[in-house]
N, C-alpha and C positions, 0 to 999 in steps of 0.2 A: 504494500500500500504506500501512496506515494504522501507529501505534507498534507495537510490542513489547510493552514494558513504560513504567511513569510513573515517575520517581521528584520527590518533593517531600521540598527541602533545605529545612530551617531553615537563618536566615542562624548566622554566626558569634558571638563575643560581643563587647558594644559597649561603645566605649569611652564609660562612665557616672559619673563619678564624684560625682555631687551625687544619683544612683541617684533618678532622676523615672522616674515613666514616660513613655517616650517615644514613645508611639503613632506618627503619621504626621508630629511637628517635623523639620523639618530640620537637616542638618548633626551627625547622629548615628551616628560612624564606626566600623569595629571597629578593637577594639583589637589590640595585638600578638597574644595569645593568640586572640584571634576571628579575625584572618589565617592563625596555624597550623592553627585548627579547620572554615575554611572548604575550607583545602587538602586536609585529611585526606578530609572528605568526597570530594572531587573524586576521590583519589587511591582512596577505596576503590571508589566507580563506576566505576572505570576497571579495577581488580582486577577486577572481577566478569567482565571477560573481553565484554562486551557493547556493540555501537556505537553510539554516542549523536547521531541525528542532528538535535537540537532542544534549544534554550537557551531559556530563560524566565527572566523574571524580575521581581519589583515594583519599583516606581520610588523604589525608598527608596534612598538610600546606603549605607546596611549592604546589603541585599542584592545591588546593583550591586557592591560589593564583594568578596562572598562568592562570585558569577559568578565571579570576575576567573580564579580557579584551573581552571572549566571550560573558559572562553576558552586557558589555555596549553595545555591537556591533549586537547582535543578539539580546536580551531581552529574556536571555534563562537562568534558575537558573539549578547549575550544580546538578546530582543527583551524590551522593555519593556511589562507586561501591568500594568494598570492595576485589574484584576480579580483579582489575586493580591495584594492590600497589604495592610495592617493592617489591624483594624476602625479605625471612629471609636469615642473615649471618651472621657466630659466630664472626666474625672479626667488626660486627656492635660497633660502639664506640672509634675505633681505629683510630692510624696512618698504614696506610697499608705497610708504606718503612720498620715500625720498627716491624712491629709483622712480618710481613717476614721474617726477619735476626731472631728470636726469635728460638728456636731449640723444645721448648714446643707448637710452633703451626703447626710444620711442619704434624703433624699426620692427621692435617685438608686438607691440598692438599696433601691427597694417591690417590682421585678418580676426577680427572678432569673433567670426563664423565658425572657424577649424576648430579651436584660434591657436593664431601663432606663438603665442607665449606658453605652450606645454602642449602634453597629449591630446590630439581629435578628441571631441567629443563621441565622434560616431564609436570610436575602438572603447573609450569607456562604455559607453551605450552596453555593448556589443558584449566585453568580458563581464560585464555585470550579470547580466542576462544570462551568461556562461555558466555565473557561477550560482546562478539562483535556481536553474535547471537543474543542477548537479545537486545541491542542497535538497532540493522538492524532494526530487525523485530519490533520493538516499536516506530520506528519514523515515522510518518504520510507522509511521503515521504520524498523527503529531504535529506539533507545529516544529517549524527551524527557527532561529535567531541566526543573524550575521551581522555581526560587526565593524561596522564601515566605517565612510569618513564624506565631508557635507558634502562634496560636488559627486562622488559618486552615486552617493543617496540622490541628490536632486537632478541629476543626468537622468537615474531611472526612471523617477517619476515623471519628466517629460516625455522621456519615449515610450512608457505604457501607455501616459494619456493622448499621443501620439501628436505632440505639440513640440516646432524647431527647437532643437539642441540648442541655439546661440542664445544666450542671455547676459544680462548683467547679474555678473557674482553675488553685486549687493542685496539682491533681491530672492536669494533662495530662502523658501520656507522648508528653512530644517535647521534646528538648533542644537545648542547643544546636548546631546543625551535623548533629542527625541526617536520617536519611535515611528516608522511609514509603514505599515502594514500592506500585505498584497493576497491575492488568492491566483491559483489558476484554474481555468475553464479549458478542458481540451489543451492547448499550445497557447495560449493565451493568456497573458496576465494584466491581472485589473487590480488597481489600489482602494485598499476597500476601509484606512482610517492612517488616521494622522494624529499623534497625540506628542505632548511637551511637558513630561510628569515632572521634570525637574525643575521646573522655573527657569527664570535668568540667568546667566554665566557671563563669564568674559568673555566674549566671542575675538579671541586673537589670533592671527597666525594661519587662520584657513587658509585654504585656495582656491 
C-alpha cells in the first residue's frame, strides 16, 4: 500500500547571525527558537491524529535537525534524500542587501525565469517530484514526512497547482517550520492544506 497523505516541513530557524545566505555551507544549525519551531511542527503532525510511517529528509544540518523531533515522536530515523536540498546559488555565502547594490553581480539576475542566479526551477520542480514519488510509494501506508527547505517547498507547490515556476522569492508562503500537505490521485498530486504551527521566526538566510 502506497502513502496517505505527504507532508513537506520546512526546517526550523537557523542559527545566522552574520544573516548570509546560506544555501547548501555547512555547519548551519538551528537555533534555540528553530529547535522549539521544528518541535511544534512535529507535535502538530502528530495532533492530526494520522500515522506517519516514512521520514525524509535533506542532508543539511538544519534539516537533520528539524527531523530530530519526528525521530522522538514517531520512532522513525530520517532517510537522507539528497533530492530534497537547497537549490545551488552563486550568491551562497553572502549578504544578499550588499551583493545587490554590487554592479559585478548584476549579470546574475539577467534571467529571472530559469533564473540565472542558481538551479532551474524546472530541475527542482522535477527532483522534488522524484522524490515524493519515491517516499509515497515506499511507505507501508501511512502518511510520509520530508524535510525540506523554502524554495523547494514552494517550487512544489506551484507546479502541482500548475502555476509559472518564476516568482519573487519575497513572496513565498512557507515559513519557517510550516507544514504543505499533499495527496495523490492516480499520478497526480494535489495540495490538500497548508498550516504555520510555529509562529514567527527569523526568516534569515533563505534562498
Amino acid at each position: 500500500m502506497p502513502a496517505e497523505r505527504l507532508h513537506l516541513v520546512r526546517h526550523g530557524e537557523v542559527h545566522n547571525p552574520r544573516r548570509v545566505l546560506y544555501g547548501r555551507l555547512p555547519h548551519y544549525q538551528l537555533s534555540e527558537d528553530g529547535r522549539r519551531m521544528a518541535r511544534a511542527a512535529a507535535e502538530y503532525i502528530e495532533g492530526l491524529g494520522r500515522p506517519v510511517a516514512s521520514l525524509h529528509c535533506s542532508p543539511l544540518q538544519r534539516t537533520q535537525e528539524s527531523a530530530e523531533p519526528f525521530t522522538e515522536i514517531f520512532g522513525l530515523e530520517p532517510v537522507l534524500d539528497e533530492r530534497v536540498i537547497e537549490p545551488t546559488n552563486v550568491f551562497e555565502g553572502t549578504r544578499m542587501s550588499r551583493s545587490l547594490r554590487d554592479p559585478r553581480n548584476w549579470w546574475h539576475l539577467r534571467n529571472p525565469s530559469t533564473p540565472s542566479w542558481g538551479e532551474p526551477y524546472l530541475l527542482i520542480a522535477d527532483r522534488m517530484e522524484e522524490a515524493m514519488n519515491s517516499a509515497w510509494n515506499e511507505a507501508p501506508s501511512g502518511d510520509a514526512v520530508i524535510v525540506s527547505h523554502q524554495a523547494p517547498i514552494w517550487i512544489t507547490h506551484l507546479h502541482v497547482a500548475g502555476l509559472r515556476l518564476r516568482h519573487d522569492p519575497r513572496t513565498r508562503r512557507c515559513a519557517l517550520s510550516s507544514v504543505t500537505s499533499f495527496e495523490r490521485v492516480g499520478d497526480v498530486w494535489r495540495e490538500v492544506g497548508y498550516a504555520e504551527p510555529a509562529g514567527a521566526g527569523i526568516d534569515l538566510g533563505a534562498v
